[in-house]
C-alpha positions in Angstrom: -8.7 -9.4 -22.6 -6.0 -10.2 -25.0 -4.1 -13.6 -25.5 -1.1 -12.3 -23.3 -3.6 -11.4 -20.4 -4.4 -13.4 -17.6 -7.7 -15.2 -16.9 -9.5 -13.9 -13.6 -11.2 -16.6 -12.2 -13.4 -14.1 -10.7 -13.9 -15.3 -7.7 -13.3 -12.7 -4.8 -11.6 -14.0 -1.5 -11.1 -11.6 1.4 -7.7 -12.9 1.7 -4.8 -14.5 -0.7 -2.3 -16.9 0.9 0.6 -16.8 -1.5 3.5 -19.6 -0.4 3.1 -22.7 1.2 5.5 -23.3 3.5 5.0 -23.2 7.8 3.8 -19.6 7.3 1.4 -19.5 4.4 -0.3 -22.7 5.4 -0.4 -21.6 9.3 -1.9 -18.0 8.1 -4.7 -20.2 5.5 -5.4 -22.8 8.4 -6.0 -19.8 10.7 -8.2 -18.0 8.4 -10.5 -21.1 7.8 -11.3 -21.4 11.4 -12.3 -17.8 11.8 -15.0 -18.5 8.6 -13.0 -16.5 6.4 -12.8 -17.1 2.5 -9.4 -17.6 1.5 -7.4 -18.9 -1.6 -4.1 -20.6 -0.9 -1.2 -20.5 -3.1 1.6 -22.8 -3.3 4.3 -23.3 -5.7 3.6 -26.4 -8.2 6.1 -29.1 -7.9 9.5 -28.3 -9.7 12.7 -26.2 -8.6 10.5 -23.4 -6.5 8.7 -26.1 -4.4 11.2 -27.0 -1.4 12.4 -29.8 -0.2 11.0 -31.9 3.2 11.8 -29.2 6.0 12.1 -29.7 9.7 10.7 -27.0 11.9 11.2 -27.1 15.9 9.7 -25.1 18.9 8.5 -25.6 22.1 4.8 -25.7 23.9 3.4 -26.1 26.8 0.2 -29.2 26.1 -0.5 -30.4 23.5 -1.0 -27.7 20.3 -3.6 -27.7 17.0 -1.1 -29.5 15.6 -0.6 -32.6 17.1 -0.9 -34.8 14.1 1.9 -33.7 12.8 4.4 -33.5 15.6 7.4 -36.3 15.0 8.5 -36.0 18.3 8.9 -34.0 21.9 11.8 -33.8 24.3 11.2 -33.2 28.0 15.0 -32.9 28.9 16.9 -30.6 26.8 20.9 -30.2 26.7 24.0 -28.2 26.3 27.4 -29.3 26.1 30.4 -26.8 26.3 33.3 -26.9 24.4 35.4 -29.0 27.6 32.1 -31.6 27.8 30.3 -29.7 30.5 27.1 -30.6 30.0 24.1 -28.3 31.1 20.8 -30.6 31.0 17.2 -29.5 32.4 13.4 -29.7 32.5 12.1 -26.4 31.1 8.5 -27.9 32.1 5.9 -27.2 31.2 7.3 -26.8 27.8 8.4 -29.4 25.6 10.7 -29.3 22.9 8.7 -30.3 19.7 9.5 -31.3 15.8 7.4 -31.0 12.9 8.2 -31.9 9.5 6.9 -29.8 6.4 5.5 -32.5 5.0 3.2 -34.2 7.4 2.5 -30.6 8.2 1.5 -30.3 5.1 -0.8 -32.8 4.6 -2.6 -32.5 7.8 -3.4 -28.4 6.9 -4.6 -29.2 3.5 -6.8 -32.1 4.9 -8.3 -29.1 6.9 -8.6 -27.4 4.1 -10.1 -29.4 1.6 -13.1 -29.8 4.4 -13.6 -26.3 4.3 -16.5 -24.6 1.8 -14.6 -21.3 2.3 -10.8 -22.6 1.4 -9.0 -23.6 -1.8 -5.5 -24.6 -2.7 -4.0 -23.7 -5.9 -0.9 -24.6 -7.2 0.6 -21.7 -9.6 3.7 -20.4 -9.3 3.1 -16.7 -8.6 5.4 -13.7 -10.2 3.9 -10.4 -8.8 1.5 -9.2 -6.1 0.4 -5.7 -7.0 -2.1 -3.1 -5.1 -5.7 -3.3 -7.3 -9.3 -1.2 -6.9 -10.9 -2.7 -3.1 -7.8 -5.0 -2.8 -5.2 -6.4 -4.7 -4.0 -9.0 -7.6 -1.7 -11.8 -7.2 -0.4 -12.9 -11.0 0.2 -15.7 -11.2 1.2 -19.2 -13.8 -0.5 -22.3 -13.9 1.4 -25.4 -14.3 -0.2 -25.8 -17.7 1.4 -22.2 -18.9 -2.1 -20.3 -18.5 -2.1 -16.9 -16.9 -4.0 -16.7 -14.2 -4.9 -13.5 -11.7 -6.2 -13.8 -7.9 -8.4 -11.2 -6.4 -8.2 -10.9 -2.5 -9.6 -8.1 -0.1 -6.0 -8.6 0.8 -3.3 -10.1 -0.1 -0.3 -12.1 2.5 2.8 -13.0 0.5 5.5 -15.5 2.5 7.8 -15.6 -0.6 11.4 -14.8 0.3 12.3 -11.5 0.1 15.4 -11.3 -2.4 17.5 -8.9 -0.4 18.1 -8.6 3.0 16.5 -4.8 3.8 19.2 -2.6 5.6 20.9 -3.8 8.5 23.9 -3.2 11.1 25.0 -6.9 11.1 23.6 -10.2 9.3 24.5 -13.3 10.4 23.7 -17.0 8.5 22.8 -19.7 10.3 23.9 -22.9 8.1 24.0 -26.5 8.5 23.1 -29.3 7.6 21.6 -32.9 9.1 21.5 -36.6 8.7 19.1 -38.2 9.7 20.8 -41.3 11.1 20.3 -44.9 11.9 22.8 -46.5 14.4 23.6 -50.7 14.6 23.2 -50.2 18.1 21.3 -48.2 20.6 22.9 -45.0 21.2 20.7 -42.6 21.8 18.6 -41.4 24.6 15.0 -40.8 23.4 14.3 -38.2 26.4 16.7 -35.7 25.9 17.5 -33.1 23.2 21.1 -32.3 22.4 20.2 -28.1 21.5 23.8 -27.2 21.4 27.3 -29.0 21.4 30.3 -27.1 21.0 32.4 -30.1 21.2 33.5 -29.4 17.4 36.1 -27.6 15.8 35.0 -23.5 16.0 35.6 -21.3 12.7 37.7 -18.8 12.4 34.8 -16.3 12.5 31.5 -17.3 14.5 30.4 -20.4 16.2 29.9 -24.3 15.2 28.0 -26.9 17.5 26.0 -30.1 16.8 22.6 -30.5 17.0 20.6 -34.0 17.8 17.1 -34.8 18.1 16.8 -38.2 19.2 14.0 -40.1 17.6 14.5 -43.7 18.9 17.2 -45.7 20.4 19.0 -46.0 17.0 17.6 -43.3 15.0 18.7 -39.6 15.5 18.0 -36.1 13.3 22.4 -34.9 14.3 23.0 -31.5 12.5 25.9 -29.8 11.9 25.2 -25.8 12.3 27.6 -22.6 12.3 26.7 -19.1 12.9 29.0 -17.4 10.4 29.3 -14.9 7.3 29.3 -17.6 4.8 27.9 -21.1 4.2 29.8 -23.7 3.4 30.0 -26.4 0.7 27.9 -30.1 0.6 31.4 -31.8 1.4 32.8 -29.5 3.7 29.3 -29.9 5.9 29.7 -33.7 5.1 33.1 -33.8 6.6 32.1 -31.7 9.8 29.4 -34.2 9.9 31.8 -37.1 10.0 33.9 -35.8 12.3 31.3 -35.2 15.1 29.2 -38.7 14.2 32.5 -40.4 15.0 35.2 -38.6 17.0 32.7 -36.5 19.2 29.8 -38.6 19.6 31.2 -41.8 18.4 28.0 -43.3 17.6 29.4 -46.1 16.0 28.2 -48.2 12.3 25.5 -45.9 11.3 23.3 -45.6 7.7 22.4 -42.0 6.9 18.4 -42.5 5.6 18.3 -38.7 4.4 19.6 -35.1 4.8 18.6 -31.5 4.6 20.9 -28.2 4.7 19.7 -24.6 4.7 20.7 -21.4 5.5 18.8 -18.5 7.9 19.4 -14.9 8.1 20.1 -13.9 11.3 19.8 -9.9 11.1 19.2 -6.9 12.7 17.4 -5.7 9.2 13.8 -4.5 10.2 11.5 -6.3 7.3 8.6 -4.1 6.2 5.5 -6.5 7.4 3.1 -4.1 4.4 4.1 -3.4 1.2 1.1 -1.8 -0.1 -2.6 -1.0 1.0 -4.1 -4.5 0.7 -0.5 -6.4 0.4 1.6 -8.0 3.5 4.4 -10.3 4.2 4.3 -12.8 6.9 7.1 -15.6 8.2 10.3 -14.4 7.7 9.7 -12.5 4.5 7.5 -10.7 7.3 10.5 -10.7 10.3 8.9 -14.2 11.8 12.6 -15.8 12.2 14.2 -14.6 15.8 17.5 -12.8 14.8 19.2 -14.5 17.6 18.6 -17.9 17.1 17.0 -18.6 13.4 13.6 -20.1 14.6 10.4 -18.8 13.3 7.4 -21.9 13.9 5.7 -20.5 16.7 6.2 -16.9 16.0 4.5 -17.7 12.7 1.6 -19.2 14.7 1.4 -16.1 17.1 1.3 -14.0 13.8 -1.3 -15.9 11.8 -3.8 -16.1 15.5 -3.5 -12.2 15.3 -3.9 -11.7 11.8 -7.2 -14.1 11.6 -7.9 -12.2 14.4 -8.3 -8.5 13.2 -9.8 -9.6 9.7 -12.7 -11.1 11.8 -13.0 -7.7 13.6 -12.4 -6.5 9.8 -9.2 -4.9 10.0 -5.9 -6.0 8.5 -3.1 -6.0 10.3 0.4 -8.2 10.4 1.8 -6.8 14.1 5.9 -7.2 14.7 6.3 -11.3 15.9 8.6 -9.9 18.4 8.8 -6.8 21.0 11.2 -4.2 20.8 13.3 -4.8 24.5 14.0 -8.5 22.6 14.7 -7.0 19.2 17.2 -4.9 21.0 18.6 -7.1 22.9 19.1 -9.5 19.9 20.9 -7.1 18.0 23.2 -6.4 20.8 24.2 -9.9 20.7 24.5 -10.6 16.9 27.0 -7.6 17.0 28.9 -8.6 19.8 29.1 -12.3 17.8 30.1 -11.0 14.8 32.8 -8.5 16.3 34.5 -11.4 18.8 33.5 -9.5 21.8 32.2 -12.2 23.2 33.1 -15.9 22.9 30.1 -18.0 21.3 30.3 -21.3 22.9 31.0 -19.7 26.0 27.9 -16.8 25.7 25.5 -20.0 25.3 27.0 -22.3 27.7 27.3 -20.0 30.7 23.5 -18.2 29.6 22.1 -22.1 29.6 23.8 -23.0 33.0 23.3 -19.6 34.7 19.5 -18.6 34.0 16.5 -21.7 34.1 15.6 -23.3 30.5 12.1 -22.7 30.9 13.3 -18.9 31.5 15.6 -18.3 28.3 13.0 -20.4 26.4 10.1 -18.0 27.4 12.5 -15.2 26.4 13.2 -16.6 23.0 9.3 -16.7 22.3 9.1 -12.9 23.5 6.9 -14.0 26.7 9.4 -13.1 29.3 8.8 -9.9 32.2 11.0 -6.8 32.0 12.7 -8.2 35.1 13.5 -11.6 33.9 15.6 -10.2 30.7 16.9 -7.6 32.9 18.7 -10.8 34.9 18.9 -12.2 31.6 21.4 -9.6 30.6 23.5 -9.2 33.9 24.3 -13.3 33.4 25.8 -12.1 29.7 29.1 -10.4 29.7 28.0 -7.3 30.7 31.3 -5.2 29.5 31.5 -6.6 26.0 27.6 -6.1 25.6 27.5 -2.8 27.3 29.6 -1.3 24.6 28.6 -3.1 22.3 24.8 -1.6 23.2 26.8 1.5 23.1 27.9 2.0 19.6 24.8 0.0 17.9 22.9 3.7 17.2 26.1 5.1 15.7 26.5 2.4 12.7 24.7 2.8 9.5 22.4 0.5 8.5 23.8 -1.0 5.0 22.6 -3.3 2.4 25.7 -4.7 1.0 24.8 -8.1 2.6 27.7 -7.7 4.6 28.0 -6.2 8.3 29.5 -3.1 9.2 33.2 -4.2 9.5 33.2 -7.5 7.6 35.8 -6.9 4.8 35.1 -6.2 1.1 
């Protein structure tokens, strides 16, 4: 081997986690239960390791995760753009918040117990097909070379380009999380959308708050849009909804985070080789129409442990086809201004039971159910837009088929 080579540790796993975020340490977590040997990889801490995350989703119970659940809403809201406000019970389920690093923590403790699981931290550059598996290259934090060997290999990195697509979308924002001189907040009940802010030109905007005690809030900022906007221009939408809209009063911002989530149409390949998949979104884990991705991640990893213990591998789509195609129905009729955003959401929220659309966001509705889920949409407007969807091309410009160049 020559000095420019890297080591292999020679060690053998029948499976290689690489990236540590919600869907790397789901898939490893997953894996150790079923007895499996598996190698976790996670970024060493510098620029590629992320920030403190929060990831939402609803359950019905308690889940695996419990430790590391923040908090749970049993009513959940919607407010129109004239203050109508939509509130329910979608019982049994609950509306649940995690964040990445408590998440975190608890996965590794798991982990750490386990004689078949290790955690690395390396920053890996390529994953590549290998004799009875594949290799994972990777860099320790002390500069050394260093090369995995898995049965198989599961990479969560982001993909770098969005694969082809009809129309993509970003979901962007960005949240404070808030504390309040006074008790403003309701505890119970989840604000999901508010479209009592100013709309874009193109898109949708609405705030976003997650209660976490009297006088202490996650409130969010979000648009559905082409482009993302800058720190201060989130800051200022911020402001504006903290005190003109929800005129909280005196408050003390304790943190923030901002991201941005594709929101596509773009079918992601889920295998890239013989022995080499992506899972999470890199593997199509985020929902197109909506941007969240926690529990289809934990669907995906419980199948994928699943089929290695009946020793196959297989990553299978996190979502059916009926709610892919509805999805992209919607994202097109978004982006064209066929149909009004705030008002879509609103009118779908007041006219169809939460614990319905919910259960059709996680892809467990019955043919029926979406079928009344689509005649309480504008059914002109997505009609033709259903229409037209198989004559586009599929591009990979990163823009949609008729945004401007």
């Amino acid at each position: 081997m020559g000095p420019s080579d890297p080591d292999d540790d020679g060690r053998v796993d029948e499976a290689v986690v690489v990236g540590g975020g919600a869907a790397g340490l789901c898939l490893a977590h997953r894996l150790t239960g079923a007895g499996i040997g598996v190698t976790l990889v996670e970024a060493p801490d510098g620029p590629l390791r992320p920030a403190e995350r929060t990831w939402c989703f609803w359950e019905a119970g308690t889940g695996e995760f419990e430790e590391a659940v923040v908090a749970d809403w049993r009513r959940l809201r919607v407010r129109g753009p004239d203050g109508h406000v939509v509130e329910s019970d979608p019982a049994p389920l609950r509306y649940r918040m995690v964040r990445s690093g408590a998440f975190e923590r608890l996965v590794h403790s798991r982990l750490e117990a386990s004689p078949t699981a290790r955690v690395l931290r390396a920053t890996a550059h390529e994953v590549r097909d290998a004799p009875d598996g594949a290799q994972v290259h990777c860099t320790t934090p002390d500069g050394r070379p260093l090369a995995l060997r898995g049965r198989y290999v599961f990479d969560s990195r982001p993909v770098r380009a969005t694969p082809p697509h009809r129309t993509l979308l970003l979901q962007h924002f960005r949240g404070w999380f808030v504390r309040t001189s006074a008790p403003v907040f309701d505890p119970e009940v989840a604000d999901l959308m508010d479209f009592r802010v100013p709309q874009p030109r193109h898109g949708l905007a609405f705030g976003y708050v997650l209660p976490l005690a009297p006088d202490r809030a996650l409130v969010e900022y979000t648009e559905f849009s082409r482009s993302p906007l800058t720190t201060s221009a989130y800051e200022s939408a911020l402001r504006h909804y903290t005190t003109k809209v929800l005129r909280l009063g005196p408050l003390t911002v304790e943190s923030a985070e901002q991201g941005v989530i594709p929101m596509t149409d773009a079918v992601f390949p889920r295998r890239t080789g013989p022995a080499v998949f992506r899972i999470g979104a890199a593997g199509g884990a985020t929902r197109p129409a909506t941007g969240y991705t926690f529990a289809a991640v934990q669907r995906q990893s419980r199948a994928i442990a699943a089929a290695l213990d009946r020793g196959r591998a297989i990553v299978p789509p996190p979502y059916g086809r009926r709610a892919m195609a509805m999805d992209a129905v919607l994202l097109r009729a978004l982006d064209t201004g066929r149909v009004d955003g705030p008002r879509f959401f609103t009118d779908l929220f007041r006219r169809v039971p939460m614990d319905r659309v919910l259960r059709f966001l996680d892809d467990g509705s019955t043919p029926w159910e979406e079928f009344g889920i689509g005649l309480r949409t504008p059914v002109g407007p997505m009609l033709r837009t259903a229409l037209e969807l198989p004559f586009l091309s599929r591009r990979t410009t990163g823009r949609s088929e008729e945004s401007p160049r």
